[in-house]
C-alpha positions in Angstrom: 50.9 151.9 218.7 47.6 151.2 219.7 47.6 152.2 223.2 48.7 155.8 223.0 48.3 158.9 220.5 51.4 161.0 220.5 50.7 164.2 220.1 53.7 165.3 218.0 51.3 168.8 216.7 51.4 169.9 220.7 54.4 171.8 220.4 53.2 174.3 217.6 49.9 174.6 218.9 50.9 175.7 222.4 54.3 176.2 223.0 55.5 173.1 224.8 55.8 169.6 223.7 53.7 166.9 225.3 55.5 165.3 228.3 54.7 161.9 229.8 53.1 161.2 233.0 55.2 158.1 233.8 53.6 157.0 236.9 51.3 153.7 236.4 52.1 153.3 233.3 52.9 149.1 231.7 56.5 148.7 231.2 56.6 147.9 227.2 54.0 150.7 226.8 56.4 153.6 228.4 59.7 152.6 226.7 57.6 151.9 223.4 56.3 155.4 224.0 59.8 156.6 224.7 61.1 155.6 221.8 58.4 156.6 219.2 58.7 160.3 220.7 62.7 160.2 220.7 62.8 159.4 216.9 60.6 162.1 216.3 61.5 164.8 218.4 65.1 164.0 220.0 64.1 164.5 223.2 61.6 163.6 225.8 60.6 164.9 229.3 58.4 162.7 231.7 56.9 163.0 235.1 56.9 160.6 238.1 59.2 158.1 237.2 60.5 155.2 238.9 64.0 153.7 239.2 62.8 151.1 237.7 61.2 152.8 234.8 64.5 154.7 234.6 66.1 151.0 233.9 63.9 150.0 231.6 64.0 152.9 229.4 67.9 153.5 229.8 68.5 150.1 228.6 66.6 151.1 225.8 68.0 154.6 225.4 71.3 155.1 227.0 70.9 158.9 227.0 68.5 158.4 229.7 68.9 160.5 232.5 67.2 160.5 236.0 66.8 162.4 238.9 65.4 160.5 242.1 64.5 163.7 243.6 62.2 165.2 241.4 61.6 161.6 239.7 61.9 163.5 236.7 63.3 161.1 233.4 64.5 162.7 230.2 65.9 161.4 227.5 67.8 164.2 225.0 69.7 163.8 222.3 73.4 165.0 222.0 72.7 166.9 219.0 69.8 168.6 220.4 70.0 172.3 220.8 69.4 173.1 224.8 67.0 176.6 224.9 68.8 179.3 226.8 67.6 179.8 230.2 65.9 183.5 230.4 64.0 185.1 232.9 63.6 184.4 236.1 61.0 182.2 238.6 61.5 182.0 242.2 60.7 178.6 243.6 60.7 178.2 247.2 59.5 175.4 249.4 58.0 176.0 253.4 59.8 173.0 254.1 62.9 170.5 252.8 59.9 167.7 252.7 58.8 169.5 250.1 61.9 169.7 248.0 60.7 166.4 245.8 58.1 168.9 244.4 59.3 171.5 244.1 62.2 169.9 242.1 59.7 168.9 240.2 58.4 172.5 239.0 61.9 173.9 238.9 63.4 171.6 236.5 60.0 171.6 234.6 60.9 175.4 233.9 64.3 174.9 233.3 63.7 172.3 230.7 61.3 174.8 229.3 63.9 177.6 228.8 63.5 179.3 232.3 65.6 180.1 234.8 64.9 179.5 238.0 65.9 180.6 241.4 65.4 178.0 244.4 64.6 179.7 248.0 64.4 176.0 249.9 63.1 175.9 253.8 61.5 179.3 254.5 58.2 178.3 255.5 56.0 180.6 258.4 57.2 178.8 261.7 60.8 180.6 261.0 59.3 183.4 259.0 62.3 185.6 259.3 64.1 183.1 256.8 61.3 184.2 254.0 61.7 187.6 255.0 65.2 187.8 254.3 64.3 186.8 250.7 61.4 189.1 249.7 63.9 191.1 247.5 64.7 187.6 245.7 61.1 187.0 245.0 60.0 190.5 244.1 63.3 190.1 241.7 61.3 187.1 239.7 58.6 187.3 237.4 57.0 184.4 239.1 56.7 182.7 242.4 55.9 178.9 242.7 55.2 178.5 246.8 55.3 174.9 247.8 53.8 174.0 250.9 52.5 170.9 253.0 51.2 171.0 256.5 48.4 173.6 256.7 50.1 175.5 253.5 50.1 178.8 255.1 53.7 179.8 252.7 51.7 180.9 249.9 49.2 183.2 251.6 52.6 184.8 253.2 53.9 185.3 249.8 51.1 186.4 248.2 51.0 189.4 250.8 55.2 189.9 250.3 55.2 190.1 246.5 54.5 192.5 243.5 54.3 189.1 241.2 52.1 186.3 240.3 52.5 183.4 242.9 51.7 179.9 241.9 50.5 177.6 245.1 51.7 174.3 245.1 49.8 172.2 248.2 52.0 168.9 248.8 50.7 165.9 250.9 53.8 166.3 253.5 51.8 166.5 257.2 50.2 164.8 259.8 47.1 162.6 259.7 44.8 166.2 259.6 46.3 167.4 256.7 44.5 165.0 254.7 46.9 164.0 252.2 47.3 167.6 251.3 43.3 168.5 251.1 44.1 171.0 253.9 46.9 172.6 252.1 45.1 172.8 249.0 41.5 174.5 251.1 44.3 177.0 253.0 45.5 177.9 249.2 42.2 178.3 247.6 40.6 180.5 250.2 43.7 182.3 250.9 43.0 186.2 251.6 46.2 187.5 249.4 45.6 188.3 246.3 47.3 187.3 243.0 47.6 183.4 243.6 46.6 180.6 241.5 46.3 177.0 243.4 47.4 173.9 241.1 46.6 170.1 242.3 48.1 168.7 245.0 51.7 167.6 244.5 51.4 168.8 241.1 54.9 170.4 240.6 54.7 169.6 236.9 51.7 172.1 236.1 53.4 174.9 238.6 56.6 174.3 236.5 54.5 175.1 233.1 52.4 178.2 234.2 55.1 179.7 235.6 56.8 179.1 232.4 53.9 180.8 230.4 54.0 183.7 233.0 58.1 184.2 232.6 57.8 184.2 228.8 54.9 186.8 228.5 57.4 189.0 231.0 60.5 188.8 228.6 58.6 188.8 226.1 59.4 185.0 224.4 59.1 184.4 220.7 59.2 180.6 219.7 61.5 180.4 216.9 59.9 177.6 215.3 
């Protein structure tokens, strides 16, 4: 495989397997690199898939699986042990257009032995719905806030919560929001404290800090 390095070591060096960024990516290179990581490991998570990619690799795997919301496509052997979920992160959206990511960063955690705890549609122009639910989030030991428009939902939570919160900028909004640039500027100069800003529509990396965050609070031991 001369186009790609698998990085097989990942695992024991930090915790988490490598995962594949699906997007862009040729069609015999992704189900070659698909394979090659399901011999070895038994499973295999990746990121911004297509239905077609899903095809492809399905016709080459037929443990495939594929959600079109998150565009998240695994691959997991039947014999491989599942981790049990422990834990808890709170993932909630300002919006249901920003569902996709936020998908995204939930079943990230899950698949990285966290439960999670979805609090969909409670973003500041009805901000008695997120109100209702600051016992649910002070309840987690993580908050991933996912927010287009201006992104004001993770300032909002930042000021609610005892816990870390995660900012998640999307590119849902009108033509001023910038492809999510004025999300991500609302996030990083945001006035509450305790909240970390990943790249725009990066559900993904939300997904794995908030991971590293829920493990540190239960106090996670890797077994292997």
């Amino acid at each position: 495989m001369d186009f790609a390095r698998l990085d097989h070591d990942r695992k024991r060096r930090t915790g988490f397997p490598e995962v594949i960024f699906c997007e862009g990516k040729p069609d015999e290179f992704l189900v070659d690199i698909y394979k090659k990581m399901y011999e070895r490991e038994g499973q295999v998570f990746g990121t911004r898939a297509s239905e077609h990619q899903y095809e492809i690799v399905k016709a080459a795997l037929p443990e495939a699986s594929y959600d079109k919301v998150s565009r998240i496509l695994k691959v997991v052997a039947p014999e491989v042990k599942q981790p049990e979920l422990v834990g808890e992160i709170a993932v909630v959206t300002a919006g249901t257009a920003d569902i996709p990511v936020a998908e995204e960063a939930a079943q990230t955690a899950e698949y990285f032995g966290s439960k999670v705890n979805r609090v969909f549609d409670v973003g500041v122009s009805g901000i008695h719905r997120l109100l209702s639910n600051v016992d649910t989030l002070n309840s987690a030991n993580c908050v991933v806030a996912v927010a287009g428009m201006e992104g004001a939902l993770a300032s909002v939570v930042g000021g609610l919560v005892k816990v870390p919160v995660i900012a998640v900028p999307t590119s849902v909004g009108y033509g001023a929001n910038m492809g999510g640039i004025s999300a991500l500027l609302t996030m990083i100069n945001s006035c509450a404290n305790g909240i970390s800003v990943v790249n725009i529509d990066n559900g993904y990396g939300a997904g794995y800090i908030a991971t590293q965050i829920n493990r540190l609070a239960v106090g996670y031991k890797d077994e292997e």
